[in-house]
C-alpha positions, 0 to 999 in steps of 0.5 A: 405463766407462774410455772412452778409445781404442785404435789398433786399426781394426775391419773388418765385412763385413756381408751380410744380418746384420739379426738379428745386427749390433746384438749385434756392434756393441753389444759394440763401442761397449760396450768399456771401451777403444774402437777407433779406428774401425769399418768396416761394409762393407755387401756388397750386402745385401737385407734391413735391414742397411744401415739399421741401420749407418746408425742407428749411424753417425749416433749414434758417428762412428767408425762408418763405412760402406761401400757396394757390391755383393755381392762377398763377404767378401774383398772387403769386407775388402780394401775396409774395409783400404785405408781403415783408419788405426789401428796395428793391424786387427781382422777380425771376422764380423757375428754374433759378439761382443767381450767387451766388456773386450777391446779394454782387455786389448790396450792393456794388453799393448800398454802393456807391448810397445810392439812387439807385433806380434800379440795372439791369443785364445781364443773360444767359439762360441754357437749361433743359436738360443741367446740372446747370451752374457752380458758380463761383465769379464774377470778371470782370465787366462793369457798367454804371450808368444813372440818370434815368430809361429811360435814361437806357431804351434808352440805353437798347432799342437802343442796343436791350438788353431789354427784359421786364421780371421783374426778370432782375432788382432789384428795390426799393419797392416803384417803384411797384405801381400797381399789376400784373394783366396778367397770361401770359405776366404779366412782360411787363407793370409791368417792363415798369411802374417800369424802368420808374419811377427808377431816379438813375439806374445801369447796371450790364453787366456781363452775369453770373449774373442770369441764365435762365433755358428754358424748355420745357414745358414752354409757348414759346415752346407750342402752345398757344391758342386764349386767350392766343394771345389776351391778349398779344395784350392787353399787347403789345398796352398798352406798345407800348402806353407808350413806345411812351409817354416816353422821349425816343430817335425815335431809341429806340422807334423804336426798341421797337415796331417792337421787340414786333410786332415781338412777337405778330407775332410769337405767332400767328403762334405758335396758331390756330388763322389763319385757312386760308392758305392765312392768314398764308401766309400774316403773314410769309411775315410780320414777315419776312420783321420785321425781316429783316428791324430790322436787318437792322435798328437796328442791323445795318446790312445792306450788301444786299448779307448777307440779301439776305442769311438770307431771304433765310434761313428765307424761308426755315424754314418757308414755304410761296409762290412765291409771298411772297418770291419775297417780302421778296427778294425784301426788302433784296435789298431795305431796305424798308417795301413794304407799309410804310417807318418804319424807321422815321414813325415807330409810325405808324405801327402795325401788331397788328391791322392787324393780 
């Protein structure tokens, strides 16, 4: 155990996470290289949660605890920012884990920049029923360093390895200049704001760096309600707005907007927005052909006989009409959206608008 500190603050919104916290914090008072401090921000819990960050608090005192009502993320992240006092924040969610070599690799890279201004890293995700994945030291490893945030989220954005969540990065404190204002999607223009003003960037590419636990009660797994869809098509319109006034390359930008139209899509199936059959069916056939021309473009995967298959896989689990399926056919062997030529005009479409 090297057992020496680094500068880095790390913020925890807590809600309810009595089954998960004790991995997330054992990940951290485990690392080779400790944080400066750690900040729970308890937000309203009901069950044990409170206590448990008690019990750890009272054993290391870098953990701090704040208290308040339920809130929601943003919030508690607002609130766990205003307090910290290390160099550089680390976000992370209550359920996931830190390899626990981490924090060491950052003040390794940092030793070699004293200026970096942000130092981004591969996950894996983890399932709730599946047990916590084991810790082992990182050893092998590819870096790339980048003068700019936008140069890094080019490259991100052209291998489609962006993801918009805050909790991918670790950043100097300077870089977060507004606060988070959304109870859902808050990460997306915070993560935007925050990558495109970073100058001298790392990319951490190891996939045991952080893990992420997908649970079953989270938002991407529930129905969600009208609210909840508009305002991800507030979020989405602003940062597609951004996205298409940074110096970035036409096939990151691309990418970028059809992911995120493909995001708003999903959610709106996932919602009781569409009543009419017709409606519902109109948006299978646009998320379909989304899929498929991302695929194509950005995957670069453009065998017909193989997107005929995945259009035919596509079509079983989504149920939808003839005249949806001949269309969805139909782009597997041309490539090409039915209305508009999405690859060089790409700016110029938007399912925002339409559903």
């Amino acid at each position: 155990m090297i057992n020496k500190n680094t500068s880095v603050s790390v913020i925890i919104p807590c809600y309810n996470v009595r089954d998960y916290i004790t991995d997330c914090l054992d990940s951290l008072i485990n690392q080779y290289c400790l944080p400066k401090e750690i900040i729970c921000i308890d937000d309203g819990s009901t069950d044990d949660t409170l206590l448990i960050l008690q019990k750890y608090a009272s054993k290391w005192d870098y953990i701090k605890i704040i208290e308040q009502t339920n809130q929601g993320v943003s919030t508690a992240r607002n609130q766990g920012f205003e307090i910290a006092k290390g160099d550089y924040i680390l976000f992370i969610d209550s359920d996931d884990i830190l390899n626990i070599n981490l924090l060491y690799q950052f003040d390794l890279f940092l030793k070699r920049s004293p200026n970096l201004d942000l130092f981004y890293f591969d996950y894996s995700i983890f399932k709730q029923c599946e047990k916590s994945p084991k810790q082992n030291e990182i050893k092998a490893f590819e870096t790339e360093i980048f003068k700019s945030g936008t140069d890094l989220l080019t490259y991100l954005l052209e291998r489609k390895n962006y993801s918009g969540v805050v909790w991918r990065f670790i950043f100097k404190r300077q870089l977060l200049t507004e606060k988070f204002i959304q109870k859902n999607h808050e990460d997306h223009l915070i993560s935007l704001s925050i990558i495109s003003k970073a100058k001298l960037s790392h990319y951490f590419k190891n996939r045991t760096a952080y893990f992420h636990r997908i649970r079953s009660t989270s938002l991407s797994n529930l129905n969600v309600d009208y609210i909840y869809v508009g305002i991800l098509k507030n979020v989405l319109t602003e940062c597609i707005k951004q996205i298409t006034s940074l110096p970035l390359s036409d096939m990151a930008k691309r990418n970028y907007i059809l992911v995120m139209n493909v995001t708003y899509l999903e959610s709106i199936l996932k919602s009781s927005k569409l009543n009419k059959k017709e409606e519902k069916d109109n948006l299978i056939k646009e998320l379909g052909i989304l899929r498929l021309l991302i695929r194509i473009y950005s995957s670069n995967k453009p065998n017909i006989i193989r997107n005929i298959f995945y259009t035919l896989k596509f079509m079983k689990k989504y149920e939808c009409s003839m005249s949806t399926k001949k269309a969805l056919l139909k782009c597997a062997i041309t490539k090409q959206h039915p209305c508009l030529d999405i690859r060089s005009n790409y700016n110029q479409y938007s399912s925002l608008n339409n559903f």
